[in-house]
SEDONU-241046 format. One record per residue (C-alpha): x, y, z; residue in three letters. Coordinates in steps of 0.05 Angstrom, whole numbers. Layout:
<atoms>
> X	Y	Z	ALA
...
</atoms>
This chain:
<atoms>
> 0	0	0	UNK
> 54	50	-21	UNK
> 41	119	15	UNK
> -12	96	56	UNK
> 2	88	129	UNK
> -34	51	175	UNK
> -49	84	234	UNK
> -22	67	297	UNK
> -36	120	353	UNK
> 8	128	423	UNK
> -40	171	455	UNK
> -80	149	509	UNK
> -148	122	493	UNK
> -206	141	517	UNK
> -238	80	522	UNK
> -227	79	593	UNK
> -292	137	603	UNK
> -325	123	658	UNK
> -401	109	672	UNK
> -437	181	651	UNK
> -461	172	722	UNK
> -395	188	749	UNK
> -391	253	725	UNK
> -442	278	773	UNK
> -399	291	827	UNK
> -429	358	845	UNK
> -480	392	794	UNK
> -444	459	765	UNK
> -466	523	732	UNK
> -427	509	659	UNK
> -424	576	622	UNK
> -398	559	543	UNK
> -376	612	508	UNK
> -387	609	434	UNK
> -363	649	388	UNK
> -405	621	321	UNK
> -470	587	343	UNK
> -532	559	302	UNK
> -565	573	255	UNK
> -494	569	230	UNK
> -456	505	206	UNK
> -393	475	223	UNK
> -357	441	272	UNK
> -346	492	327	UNK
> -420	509	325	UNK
> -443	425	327	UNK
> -397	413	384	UNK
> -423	470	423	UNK
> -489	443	414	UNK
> -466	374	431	UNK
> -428	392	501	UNK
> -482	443	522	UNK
> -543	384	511	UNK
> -493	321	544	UNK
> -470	370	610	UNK
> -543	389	618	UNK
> -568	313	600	UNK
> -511	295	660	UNK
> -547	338	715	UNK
> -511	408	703	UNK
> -540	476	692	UNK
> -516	504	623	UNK
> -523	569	580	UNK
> -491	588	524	UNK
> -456	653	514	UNK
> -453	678	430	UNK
> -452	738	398	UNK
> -492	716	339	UNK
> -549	748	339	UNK
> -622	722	359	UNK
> -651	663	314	UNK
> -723	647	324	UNK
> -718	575	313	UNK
> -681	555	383	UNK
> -715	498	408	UNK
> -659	476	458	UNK
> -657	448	528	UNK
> -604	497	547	UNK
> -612	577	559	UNK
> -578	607	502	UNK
> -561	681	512	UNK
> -549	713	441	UNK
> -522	779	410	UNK
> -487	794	478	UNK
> -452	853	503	UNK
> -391	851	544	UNK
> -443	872	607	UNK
> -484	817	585	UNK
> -425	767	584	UNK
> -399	794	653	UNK
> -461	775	681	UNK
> -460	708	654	UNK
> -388	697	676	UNK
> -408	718	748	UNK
> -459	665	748	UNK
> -424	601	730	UNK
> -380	557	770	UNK
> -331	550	713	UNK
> -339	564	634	UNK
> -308	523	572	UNK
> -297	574	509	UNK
> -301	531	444	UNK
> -243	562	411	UNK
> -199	625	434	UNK
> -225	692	434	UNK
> -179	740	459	UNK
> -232	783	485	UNK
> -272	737	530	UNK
> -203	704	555	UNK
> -182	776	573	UNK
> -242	783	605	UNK
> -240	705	648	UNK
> -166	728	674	UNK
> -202	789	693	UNK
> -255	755	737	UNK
> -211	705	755	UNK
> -254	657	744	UNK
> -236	574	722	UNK
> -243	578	643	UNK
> -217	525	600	UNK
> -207	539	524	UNK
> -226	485	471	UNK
> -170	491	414	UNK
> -208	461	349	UNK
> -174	504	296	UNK
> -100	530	280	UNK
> -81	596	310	UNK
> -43	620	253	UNK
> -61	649	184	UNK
> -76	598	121	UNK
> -10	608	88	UNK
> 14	591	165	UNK
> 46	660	182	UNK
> 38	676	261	UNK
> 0	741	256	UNK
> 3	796	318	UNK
> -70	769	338	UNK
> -46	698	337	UNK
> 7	721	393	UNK
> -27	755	432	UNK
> -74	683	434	UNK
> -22	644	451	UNK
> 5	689	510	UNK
> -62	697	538	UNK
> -74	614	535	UNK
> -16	612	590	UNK
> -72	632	645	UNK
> -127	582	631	UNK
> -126	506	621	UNK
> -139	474	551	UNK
> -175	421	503	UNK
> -149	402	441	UNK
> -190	359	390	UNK
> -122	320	356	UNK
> -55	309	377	UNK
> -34	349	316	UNK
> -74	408	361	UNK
> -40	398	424	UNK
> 29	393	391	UNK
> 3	464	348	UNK
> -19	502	414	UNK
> 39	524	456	UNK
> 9	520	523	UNK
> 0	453	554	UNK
> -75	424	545	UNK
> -107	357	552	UNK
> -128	320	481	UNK
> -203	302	483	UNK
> -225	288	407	UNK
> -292	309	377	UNK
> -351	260	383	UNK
> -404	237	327	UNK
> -471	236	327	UNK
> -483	169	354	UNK
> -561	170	347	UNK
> -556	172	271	UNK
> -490	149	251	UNK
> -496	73	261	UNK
> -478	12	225	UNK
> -535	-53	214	UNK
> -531	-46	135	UNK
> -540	-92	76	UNK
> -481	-107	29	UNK
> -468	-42	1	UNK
> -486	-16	-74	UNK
> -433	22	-91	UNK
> -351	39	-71	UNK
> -331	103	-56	UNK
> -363	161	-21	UNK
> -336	235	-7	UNK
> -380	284	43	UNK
> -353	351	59	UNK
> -355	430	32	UNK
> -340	435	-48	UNK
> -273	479	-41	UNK
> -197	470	-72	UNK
> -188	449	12	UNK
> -224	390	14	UNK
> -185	351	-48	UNK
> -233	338	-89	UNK
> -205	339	-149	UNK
> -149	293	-132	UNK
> -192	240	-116	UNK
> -223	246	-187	UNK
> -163	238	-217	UNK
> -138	175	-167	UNK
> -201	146	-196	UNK
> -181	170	-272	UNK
> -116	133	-259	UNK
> -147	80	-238	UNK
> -189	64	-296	UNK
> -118	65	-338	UNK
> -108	1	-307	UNK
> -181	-28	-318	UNK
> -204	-13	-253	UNK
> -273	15	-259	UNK
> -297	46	-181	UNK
> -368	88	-169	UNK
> -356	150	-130	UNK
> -406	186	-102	UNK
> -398	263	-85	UNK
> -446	289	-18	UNK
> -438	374	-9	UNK
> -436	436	-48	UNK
> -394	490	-46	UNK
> -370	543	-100	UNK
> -319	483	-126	UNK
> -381	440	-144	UNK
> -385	461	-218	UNK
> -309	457	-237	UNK
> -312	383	-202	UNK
> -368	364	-247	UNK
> -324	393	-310	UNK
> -272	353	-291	UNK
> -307	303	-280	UNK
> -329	302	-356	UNK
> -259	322	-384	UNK
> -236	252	-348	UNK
> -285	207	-371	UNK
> -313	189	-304	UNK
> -393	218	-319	UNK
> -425	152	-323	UNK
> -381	138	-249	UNK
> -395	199	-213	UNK
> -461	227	-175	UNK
> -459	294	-142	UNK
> -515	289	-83	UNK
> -512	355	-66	UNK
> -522	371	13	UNK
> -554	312	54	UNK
> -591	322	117	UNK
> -556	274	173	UNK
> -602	219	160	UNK
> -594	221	90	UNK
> -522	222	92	UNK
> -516	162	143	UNK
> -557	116	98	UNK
> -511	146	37	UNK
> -450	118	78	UNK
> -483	52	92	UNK
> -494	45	12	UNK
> -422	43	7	UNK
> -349	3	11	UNK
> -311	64	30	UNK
> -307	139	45	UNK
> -251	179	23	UNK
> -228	250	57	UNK
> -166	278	13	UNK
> -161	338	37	UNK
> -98	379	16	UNK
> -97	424	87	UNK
> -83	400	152	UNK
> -152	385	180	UNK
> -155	396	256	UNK
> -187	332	260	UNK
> -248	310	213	UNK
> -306	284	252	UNK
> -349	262	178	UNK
> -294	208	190	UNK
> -322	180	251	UNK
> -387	183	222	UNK
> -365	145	155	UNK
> -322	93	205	UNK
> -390	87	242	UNK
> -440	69	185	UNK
> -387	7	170	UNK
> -342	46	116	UNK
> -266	39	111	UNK
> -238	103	122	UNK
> -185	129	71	UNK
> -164	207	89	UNK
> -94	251	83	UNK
> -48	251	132	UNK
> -36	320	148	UNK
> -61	357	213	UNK
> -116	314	256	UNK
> -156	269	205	UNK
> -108	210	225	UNK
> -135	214	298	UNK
> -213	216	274	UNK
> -206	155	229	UNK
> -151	107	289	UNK
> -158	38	268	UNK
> -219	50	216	UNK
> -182	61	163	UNK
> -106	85	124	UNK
> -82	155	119	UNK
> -48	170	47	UNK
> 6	233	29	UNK
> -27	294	23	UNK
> -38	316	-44	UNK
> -10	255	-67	UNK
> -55	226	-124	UNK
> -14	160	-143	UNK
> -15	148	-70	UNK
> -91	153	-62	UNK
> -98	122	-120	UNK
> -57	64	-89	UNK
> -99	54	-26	UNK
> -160	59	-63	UNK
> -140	2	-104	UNK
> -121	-38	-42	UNK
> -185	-20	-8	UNK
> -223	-32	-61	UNK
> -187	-116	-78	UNK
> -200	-124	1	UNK
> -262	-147	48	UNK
> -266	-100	105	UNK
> -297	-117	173	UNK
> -291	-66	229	UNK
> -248	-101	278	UNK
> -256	-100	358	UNK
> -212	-38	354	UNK
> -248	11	306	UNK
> -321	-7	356	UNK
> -269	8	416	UNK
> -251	71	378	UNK
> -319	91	360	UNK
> -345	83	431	UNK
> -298	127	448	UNK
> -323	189	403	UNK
> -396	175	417	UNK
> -432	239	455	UNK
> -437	219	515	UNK
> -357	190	528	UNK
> -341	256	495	UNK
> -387	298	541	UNK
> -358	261	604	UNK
> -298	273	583	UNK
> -297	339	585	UNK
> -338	348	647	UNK
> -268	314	680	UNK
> -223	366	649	UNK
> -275	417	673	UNK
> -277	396	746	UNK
> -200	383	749	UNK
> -188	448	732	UNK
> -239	474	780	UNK
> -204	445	837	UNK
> -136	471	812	UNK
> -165	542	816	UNK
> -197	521	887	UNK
> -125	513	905	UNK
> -85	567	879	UNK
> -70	541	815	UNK
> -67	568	743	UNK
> -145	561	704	UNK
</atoms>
């Protein structure tokens, strides 16, 4: 499988989670902090959802903090305080027993040294510009991080952020992403945002080199973005029309039993990815999991899967050809895995971090 590494994580797993019950200790006021919140999409804004329902679900008060303004289609079992002001926010922060922000603001982490309050900051993307230049801003992050605790989502995120921080990885939706399938229809599956990012178009080609050597593989294409129309082009200009759908965007539902229609899912994407949780969700619905191995990706898919060169079309092209001559069952280590990352072992985890560094403040200590 030239190029293609199987991968074999050091870190500590967190399979050892204990019963949600546990967590319970002592009921707390959680305040979460959120800079981009629903009705918008993406990972920080799922996990904040996520955490907020889980620590309530576990017996803890929660609100949520965000500056995006009011939406009128909240339905959630959590207080969610929108469009806030800094007076607003110092009100909230005077309320809770400790507060998690889901990814560094300067601002509010001014503010938390301020009050002196026990904050921990959830690190889910780079601080640093695209191109990877450390801007001013990006300093003056990394200084401030020095006075809280942290939560990092990969090991390729904890090594990134200079201050120490614990590594809890992003869960899946458990509830919908779930194996008990028939044989699958069809061999390779992509889900993610249509942009030059995601690697798209490499995997296209893989497929087009492929085909020189008579191997003939279905790929189906879930998302849209502004890339979607040059994909389909080149999808033409290579032959591979009669092989290639485009599904557009898929509600959850619709893109679990997309995943359970087929063999694989593939995640090239040519940046680092600070982790890649539509991996989980592919590994979950019984796909082998074939994704770059740049940034955090690597840590989403564990033992469901191979990682692959980023960029690297001949290698892709290589594991997809290895994937595709090969049965795959997931072993008793990608169910271990995926216990790991459901909601709830997430959400517990996290509630430790949260009352660790609660008693650290009690105590004198930094967070």
């Amino acid at each position: 499988m030239d190029g293609a590494r199987r991968r074999l994580s050091g870190r500590p797993s967190l399979s050892f989670i204990a019963d949600p019950s546990r967590a319970g200790k002592t009921a707390m006021k959680i305040l979460v902090y959120s800079h981009v919140f629903h009705p918008m999409v993406g990972g920080i804004e799922t996990m904040s959802i996520v955490l907020a329902e889980e620590f309530q679900n576990l017996g803890h008060e929660v609100r949520v903090v965000t500056p995006v303004p009011s939406d009128a289609s909240d339905n959630f079992s959590f207080s969610v305080i929108r469009d806030a002001s800094t007076a607003s926010l110092c009100r909230q922060i005077n309320w809770a027993d400790t507060i998690l922000v889901n990814n560094v603001s300067a601002r509010v982490v001014a503010l938390l040294i301020g009050f002196h309050r026990p904050f921990v900051v959830r690190h889910a993307t780079w601080i640093r510009s695209p191109d990877g230049r450390l801007r001013w801003r990006d300093r003056i992050k990394q200084r401030l991080l020095r006075f809280g605790s942290g939560i990092s989502n990969s090991n390729a995120m904890a090594s990134h952020i200079k201050s120490p921080s614990v590594v809890v990885e992003n869960c899946y939706n458990d509830h919908v992403f779930s194996m008990g399938r028939s044989a699958p229809e069809r061999d390779i599956v992509f889900a993610g945002r249509l942009v030059s990012d995601k690697g798209v178009d490499i995997l296209l080609r893989a497929i087009h080199l492929l085909s020189h050597e008579g191997i003939s593989a279905s790929l189906t294409i879930v998302g849209d973005g502004p890339e979607r129309a040059s994909l389909e082009n080149l999808s033409a200009e290579l032959g591979l029309t009669d092989h290639v759908q485009f599904l557009g965007r898929l509600l959850p539902s619709a893109l679990a039993s997309t995943f359970r229609d087929h063999r694989i899912a593939a995640f090239p994407s040519i940046w680092d990815e600070p982790f890649g949780i539509v991996a989980l969700e592919a590994a979950a619905c019984g796909c082998f999991v074939i994704g770059s191995d740049g940034g955090g990706l690597s840590d989403a898919i564990g033992p469901c899967g191979v990682t692959f060169r980023n960029g690297d079309v001949e290698a892709l092209a290589g594991t997809v050809r290895d994937a595709l001559t090969k049965r795959w069952e997931a072993c008793e280590a990608c169910h271990a895995h995926l216990r790991a990352h459901t909601r709830v072992a997430v959400a517990t985890r996290y509630l430790e971090v949260l009352y660790a560094n609660r008693r650290k403040r009690a105590t004198g200590g930094i967070g």
